[in-house]
Structures are given as C-alpha cells and as structure tokens.
N, C-alpha and C positions, 0 to 999 in steps of 0.2 A: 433233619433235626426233629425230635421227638417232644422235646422239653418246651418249655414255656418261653414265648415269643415276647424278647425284652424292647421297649421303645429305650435306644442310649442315646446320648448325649454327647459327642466327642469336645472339648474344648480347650483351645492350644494359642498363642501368640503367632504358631510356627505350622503353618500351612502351604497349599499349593496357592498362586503360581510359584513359591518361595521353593528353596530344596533345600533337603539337609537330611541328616537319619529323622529326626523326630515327625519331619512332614511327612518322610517315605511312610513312616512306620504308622503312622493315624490311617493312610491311605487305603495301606495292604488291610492292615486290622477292620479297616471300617467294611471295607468289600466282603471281606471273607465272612465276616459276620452276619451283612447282607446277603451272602448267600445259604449261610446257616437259617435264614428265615428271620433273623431280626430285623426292625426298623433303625439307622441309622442315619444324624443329621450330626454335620458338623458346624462349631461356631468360631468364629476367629475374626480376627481386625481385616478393615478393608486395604487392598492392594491395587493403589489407584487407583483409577474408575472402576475395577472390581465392588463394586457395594451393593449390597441388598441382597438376593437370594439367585445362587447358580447351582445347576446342576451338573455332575463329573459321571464318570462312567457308571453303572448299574444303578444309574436314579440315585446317585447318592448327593442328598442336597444338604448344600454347604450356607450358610448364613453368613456374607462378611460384613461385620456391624460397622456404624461408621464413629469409628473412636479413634484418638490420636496416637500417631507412633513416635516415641521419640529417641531411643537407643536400640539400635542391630535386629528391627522388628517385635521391639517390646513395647506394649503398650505403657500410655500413662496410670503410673498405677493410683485409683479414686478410691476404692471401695464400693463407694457407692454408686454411682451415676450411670455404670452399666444394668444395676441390678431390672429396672423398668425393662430393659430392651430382653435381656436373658430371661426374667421373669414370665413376659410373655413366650417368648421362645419356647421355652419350659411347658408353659398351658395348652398354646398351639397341637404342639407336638406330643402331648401328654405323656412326658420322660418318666421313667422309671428309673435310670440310674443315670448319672451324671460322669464323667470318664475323662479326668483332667490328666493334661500332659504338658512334662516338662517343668523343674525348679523355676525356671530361669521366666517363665512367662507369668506377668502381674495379673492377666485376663482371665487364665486359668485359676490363679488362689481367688480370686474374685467371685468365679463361677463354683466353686465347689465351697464357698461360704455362704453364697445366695442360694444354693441345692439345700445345704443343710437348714437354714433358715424356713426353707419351704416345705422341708418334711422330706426330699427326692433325695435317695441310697446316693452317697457320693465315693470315689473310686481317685484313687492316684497313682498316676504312674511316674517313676524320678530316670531320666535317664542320664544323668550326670554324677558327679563329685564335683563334694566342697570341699574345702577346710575347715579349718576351727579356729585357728588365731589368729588372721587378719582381720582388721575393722569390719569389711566387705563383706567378708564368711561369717562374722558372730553376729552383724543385723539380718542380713540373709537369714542364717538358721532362727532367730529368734521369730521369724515371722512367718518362714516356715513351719515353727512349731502349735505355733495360733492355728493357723490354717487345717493343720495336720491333726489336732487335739479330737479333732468330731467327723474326722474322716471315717467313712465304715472298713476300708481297705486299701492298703497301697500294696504296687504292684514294682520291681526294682528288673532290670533288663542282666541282673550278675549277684552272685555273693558278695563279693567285693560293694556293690551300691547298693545291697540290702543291710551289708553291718552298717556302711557310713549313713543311713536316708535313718537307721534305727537310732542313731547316735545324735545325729542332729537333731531330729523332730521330736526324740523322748518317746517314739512308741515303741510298744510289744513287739515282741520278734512273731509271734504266732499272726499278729494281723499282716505281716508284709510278706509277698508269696514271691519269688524268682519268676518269673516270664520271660526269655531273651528275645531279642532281637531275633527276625528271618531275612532270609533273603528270596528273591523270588528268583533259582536256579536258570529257568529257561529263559531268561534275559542276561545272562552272563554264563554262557557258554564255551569253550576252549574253544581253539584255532590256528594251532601250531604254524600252519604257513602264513601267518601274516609278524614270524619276527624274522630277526634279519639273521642269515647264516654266516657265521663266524665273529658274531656280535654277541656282547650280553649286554642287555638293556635293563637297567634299576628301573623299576617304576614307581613311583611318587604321586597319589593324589589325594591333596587332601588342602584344607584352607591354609593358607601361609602367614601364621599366628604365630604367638611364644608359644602357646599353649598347646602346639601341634610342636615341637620341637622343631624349628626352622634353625634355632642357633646350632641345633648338632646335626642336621643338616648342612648346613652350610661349611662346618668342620666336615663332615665326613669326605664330601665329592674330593675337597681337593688331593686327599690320601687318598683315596681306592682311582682316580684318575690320572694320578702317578704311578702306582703300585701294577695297575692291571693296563696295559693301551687297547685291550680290546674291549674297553667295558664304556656304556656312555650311559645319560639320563635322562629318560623324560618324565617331564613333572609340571602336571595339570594344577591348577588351581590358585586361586587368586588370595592377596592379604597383604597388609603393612609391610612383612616382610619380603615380597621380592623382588625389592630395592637390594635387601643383603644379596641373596642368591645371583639377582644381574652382575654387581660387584667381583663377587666371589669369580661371576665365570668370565670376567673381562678380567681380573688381575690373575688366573691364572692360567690363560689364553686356553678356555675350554669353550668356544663357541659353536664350535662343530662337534660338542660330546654332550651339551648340559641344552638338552631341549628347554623353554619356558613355554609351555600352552596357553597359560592365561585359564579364566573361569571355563567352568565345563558344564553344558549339562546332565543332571542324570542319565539321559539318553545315548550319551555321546561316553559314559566312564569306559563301558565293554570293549567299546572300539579300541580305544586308548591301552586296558589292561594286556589285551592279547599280542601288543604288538611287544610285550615285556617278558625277559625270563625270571624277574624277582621282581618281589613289591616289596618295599620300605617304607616302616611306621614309625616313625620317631617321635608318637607323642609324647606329653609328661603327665598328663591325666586321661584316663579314657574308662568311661563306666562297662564299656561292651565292643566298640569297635568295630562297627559293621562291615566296613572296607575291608578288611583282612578276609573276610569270610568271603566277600566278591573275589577280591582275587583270587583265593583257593579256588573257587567255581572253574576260575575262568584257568584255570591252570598253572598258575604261578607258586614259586618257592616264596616262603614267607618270610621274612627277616621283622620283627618289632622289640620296641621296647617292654620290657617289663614292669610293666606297670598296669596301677586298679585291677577292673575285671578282664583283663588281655588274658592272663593264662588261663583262664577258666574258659575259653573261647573255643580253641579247637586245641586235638591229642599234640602232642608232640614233636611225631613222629613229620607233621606237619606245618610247623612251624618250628624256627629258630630263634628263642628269647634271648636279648642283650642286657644289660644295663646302660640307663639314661645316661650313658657319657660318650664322649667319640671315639675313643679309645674300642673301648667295648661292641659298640657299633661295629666301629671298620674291618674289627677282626671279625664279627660276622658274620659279616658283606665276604670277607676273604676267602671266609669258609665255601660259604653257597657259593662264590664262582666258580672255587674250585669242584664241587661238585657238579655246577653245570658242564665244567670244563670235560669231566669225569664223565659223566653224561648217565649219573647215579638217581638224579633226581625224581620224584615221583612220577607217574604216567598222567598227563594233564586231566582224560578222560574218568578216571580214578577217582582223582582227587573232586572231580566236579560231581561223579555219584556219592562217595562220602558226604560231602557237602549235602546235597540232596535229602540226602536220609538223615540226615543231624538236623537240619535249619526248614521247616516251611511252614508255609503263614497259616493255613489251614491247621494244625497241629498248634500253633499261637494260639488260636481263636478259638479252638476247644479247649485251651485252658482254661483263657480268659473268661470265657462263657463260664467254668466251675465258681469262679470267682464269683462273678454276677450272681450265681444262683446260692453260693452262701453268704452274698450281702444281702437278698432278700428273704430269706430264711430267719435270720437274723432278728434280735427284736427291734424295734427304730423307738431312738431315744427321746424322751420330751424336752422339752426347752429349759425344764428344772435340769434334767442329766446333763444336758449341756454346759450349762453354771456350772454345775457341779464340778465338771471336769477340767473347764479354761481355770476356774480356781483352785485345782490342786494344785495346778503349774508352777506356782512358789508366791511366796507373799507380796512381791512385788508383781512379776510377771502377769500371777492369777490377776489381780485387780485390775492390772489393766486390759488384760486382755478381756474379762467380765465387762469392764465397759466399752470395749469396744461392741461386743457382741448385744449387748443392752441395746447400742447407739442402731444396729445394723437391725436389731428387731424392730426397733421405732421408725426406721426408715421405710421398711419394709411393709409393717401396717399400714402406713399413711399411703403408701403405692397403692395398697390392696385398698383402701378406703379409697382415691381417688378413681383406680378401674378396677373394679370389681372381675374376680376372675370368668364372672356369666360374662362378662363383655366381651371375651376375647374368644376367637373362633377358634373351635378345635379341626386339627386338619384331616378332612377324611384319609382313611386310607384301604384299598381294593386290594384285597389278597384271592391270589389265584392258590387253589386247594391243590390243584394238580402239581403245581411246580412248584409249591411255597414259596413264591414270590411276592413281596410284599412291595408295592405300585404306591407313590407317595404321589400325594397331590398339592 
C-alpha cells in the first residue's frame, strides 16, 4: 500500500465467537486491510467470559465491552452509557475513521453518533432490508435516519440495499457507494467424490426462520420427494422452524430422504455443501446472500428466490431464479434435476474459478480503502452543520432529533470534563518498514 495508513474502528453487535455473514464480513475486511498496512481494532459486546481486550489472527485486537444483551445478540440500546468506554477506545487507539456495521445493531448507531460528536470521519455499512409500513420498519427507519443524518458515507453490500438504506435514511444517492459481499474461495473448494452416485442431494443451509423461507421449504420437499425417488435433503441449520420441517418429514415418511443437521459451524458449511448437487435458497428478503456464492465455489447448481439483491449476485447462466411461492420453486428444483439427470450442468471447478475472479476480499478492501480516503478528504463538519442538518429532517422530526443531539453533546463534555483526553493512554504502535506491518501493543 502506498497511500496513507488509516487507524479504523470496526463496530458491530455481531462478532466472533458469534457467525453469521456480518461477523464473517468485519473479519475478512478487518484482515485484509491489516495487511494493506492499516491499523485495525474491533468493538462489539462481551460473549460470556469473553470481555476486555483479545486478540484474533494478524494482531487484530478486538475490544468486547461489557454491556448488556438482550435480543438475538443486540445490545441494550442507551445512547449514552457506552459513550465513556468507546470514547476512550477512540483516544487509546487514535481512530481516524469510525466503520459501523449492520441496521439491526443499537452498539453500532451508538458508536458512529459518539464518532460524530468527537470530530472522528464515520462510515456505515447496511447489510440488510426493511420495509416501510410496519410499526417495527417506520421506528427502525426513523432512527436510522437520526443516526444516518451526519454520517460522512454509507457503504450497501447490492443495488437493491442501496435504493432501499437511500429511502429509509433520506440520504443522497452520491454519498452511498455498492461494496458486496466476498467470499474467501480457497475454503470452499469442489469435491465431486464426496456426493453420492445415483443420488441428487438438495442442499439447504441456512437459519430455519420465516424470514429465510422455511414455510416454502417445508411445501417444497414433500412435492420434489414424490415427483423424483432419487432425490433427498440435507439441510443444516438451526431456528424456530424445524419443528415444521421434523413434522413435514415424519407425516410424509421421508426419514431416510430429509437430512436435519442441526446448527453448523462456519468451518463445517464446505463439508456439508460438497456432499450436494443443488443448493436451495428460499429466502423472502435477502440484501446480498452470501451462501449462494459459497455454494457456486464449491460447485453446486443454484436454485433461489427472487428476491432483494439475489439477481444482481451472480450471471445467469449460474444460477436459476424462482418466485417466492412453492409452485414456482418446485418447478425449479425439477428443472436442475433434470439437468443433473442430463448431466448438463456446469463443471464444478469452473464454476469455483468464476467465483474466484468475481468475489475476493482483497479487491473489497481496496474499495473500501477508496471510501476511507474520500471521507477524509472531505471537509469535517462543525457542530453548527450538524444542527443544521438533524433540523432539515422536518418540523417535527428535526426538533427532536436537535435535542437529542444537544442532549448527546452535554453528555459528552461532561465525560470529557470528568477525563480529560491527556489522561488517557495512547496505544503505541511499532511498524515494521520492510513488511508494512503494523504490530499493535
């Protein structure tokens, strides 16, 4: 790297030991930027005895603060009472840009309201979809858009979560840039002899939610397990619903067709994908859908839903789009059997270099770096511009949101008057010139 050596800030609800796309995706980004020669700390809530300060692969040191969780790994959402702990965090580590992730996490709107308050470039990235007219989606986006008002740049994982994160939060289309999702190829590899010959095997992994489509799931097995007898399924991963699915494969005596794994870990998905000749996504919202793109690695025919940013994911030619109903679905599923049957279907190895050259993290991370370097180019707004801006928001809104911002500035002096930021150590750090290694202490 040639460019200017940024101290970031990652901060997320949704971390390691925890999995999911958003943990993966902090993880790979945080590395690959550490080996671009940035400094990189992550902050996120404590994970049982997890608390205080650990370090993960390439010296990438993580802060799990001890704040309370009380829904799916979301913190209590305060406002205020993290600000002390992040604040020094911040001084410590002498952040330059601040790099929140995820709607859905209260830790993260926290952290890139207390960045703005202290002057530090702040950064968001949305990897989801809302809606707009339930109760749940209209306080959500309204407090999303507080949040979002004084952000210097958000960053959307698809087109599809760029118009909707533009729509909800009321920002410019020019400040929010596409960045997808990667995968990291050489851990999801092909491996054709590990499926079975004279089998096609569905493969299914993903959380067993509404919200991942389990109800058309659960419609689809018992038609394509009538229709084809040489077709069966396994399917990883845990959730409310696979109560339905055990049902579904006891009332339609498919016990020896309809695998249930139970949770998986990241470590364990590769194993699982290679033993499949089709992977099935039947979600009903999905901003990016990372799994689809493992599978393709790993060699599998792609069968999903049409839906969010799924088409915009991979060509065509590689994937076969449904509509969310089981109807739609099944036919398919019927197709790609038959093409397995045909024995038409891509070259696994193929499909895993396409993949390759489309998706890698390093290619992310020199995005993201362009980002970084036109948030600090940028001019950084004063605490009048910020007024200014929470009060465009509407006659109602603005006012409140103005005091809440008021409330967040008086909290924040009084911190700073109680420790003073000379009191707080800055953390050395030893860069080696040869390898541009940057050694955090």
């Amino acid at each position: 790297m040639g460019g200017r050596r940024y101290n970031i800030c990652m901060v997320s609800c949704f971390f390691h030991p925890n999995m999911g796309g958003v943990e993966n995706h902090i993880y790979q980004l945080s590395q690959c930027l550490l080996a671009r020669g940035h400094k990189v700390v992550v902050i996120t809530h404590a994970y049982g005895n997890r608390i205080g300060v650990r370090y993960l692969t390439s010296m990438l040191k993580v802060y799990y603060l001890p704040v309370h969780v009380f829904f799916k790994q979301c913190t209590v959402p305060t406002m205020f009472t993290t600000l002390p702990m992040i604040r020094d965090i911040c001084i410590r580590e002498q952040v330059d840009i601040l790099h929140g992730h995820g709607a859905f996490s209260p830790l993260c709107h926290e952290a890139l309201l207390h960045a703005r308050t202290m002057g530090i470039r702040a950064v968001f990235t949305d990897h989801s979809l809302f809606g707009f007219a339930d109760y749940s989606s209209i306080n959500s986006n309204k407090f999303l858009e507080f949040v979002l008002t004084d952000v210097d740049h958000a960053i959307c994982v698809s087109y599809t979560s760029k118009e909707n994160t533009v729509l909800r939060a009321k920002l410019p289309p020019d400040l929010v840039s596409v960045i997808p999702n990667a995968v990291d190829t050489s851990c999801f590899t092909p491996d054709p002899s590990k499926r079975t010959p004279g089998r096609v095997t569905i493969v299914v992994i993903s959380r067993l939610v509404y919200r991942k489509g389990m109800d058309l799931l659960a419609g689809v097995i018992p038609i394509i397990c009538k229709r084809h007898s040489h077709v069966d399924f396994l399917i990883g991963g845990d959730g409310n619903y696979r109560v339905l699915l055990e049902q579904i494969r006891e009332q339609h005596d498919l016990m020896d067709r309809v695998t249930l794994l139970g949770g998986l870990d990241h470590s364990q998905v590769r194993d699982v994908l290679v033993q499949g000749d089709i992977f099935l996504n039947t979600s009903l919202t999905e901003a990016f859908c990372i799994a689809i793109v493992e599978a393709v690695s790993c060699g599998l025919q792609v069968i999903s839903t049409k839906v969010g940013g799924v088409p915009e994911v991979l060509p065509n030619d590689m994937i076969c789009m449904a509509e969310p109903n089981v109807s739609s679905l099944a036919e398919a599923l019927h197709e790609a059997i038959e093409v397995q049957r045909s024995g038409q279907q891509l070259d696994a190895w193929e499909s895993h270099q396409r993949v390759t050259d489309m998706y890698n993290w390093y290619d992310i991370a020199e995005r993201t770096e362009k980002v970084y370097d036109r948030v600090i180019m940028s001019a950084n707004r004063t605490y009048v511009d910020q007024i200014y801006k929470h009060y465009s928001r509407g006659p109602v809104a603005g006012i409140v949101y103005v005091a809440l911002l008021t409330l967040l500035q008086l909290v924040y002096t009084l911190v700073a008057w109680i420790r003073p930021a000379k009191g707080v150590d800055v953390v050395p750090d030893v860069i080696d010139d040869k390898n541009d290694d940057v050694i955090q202490r």
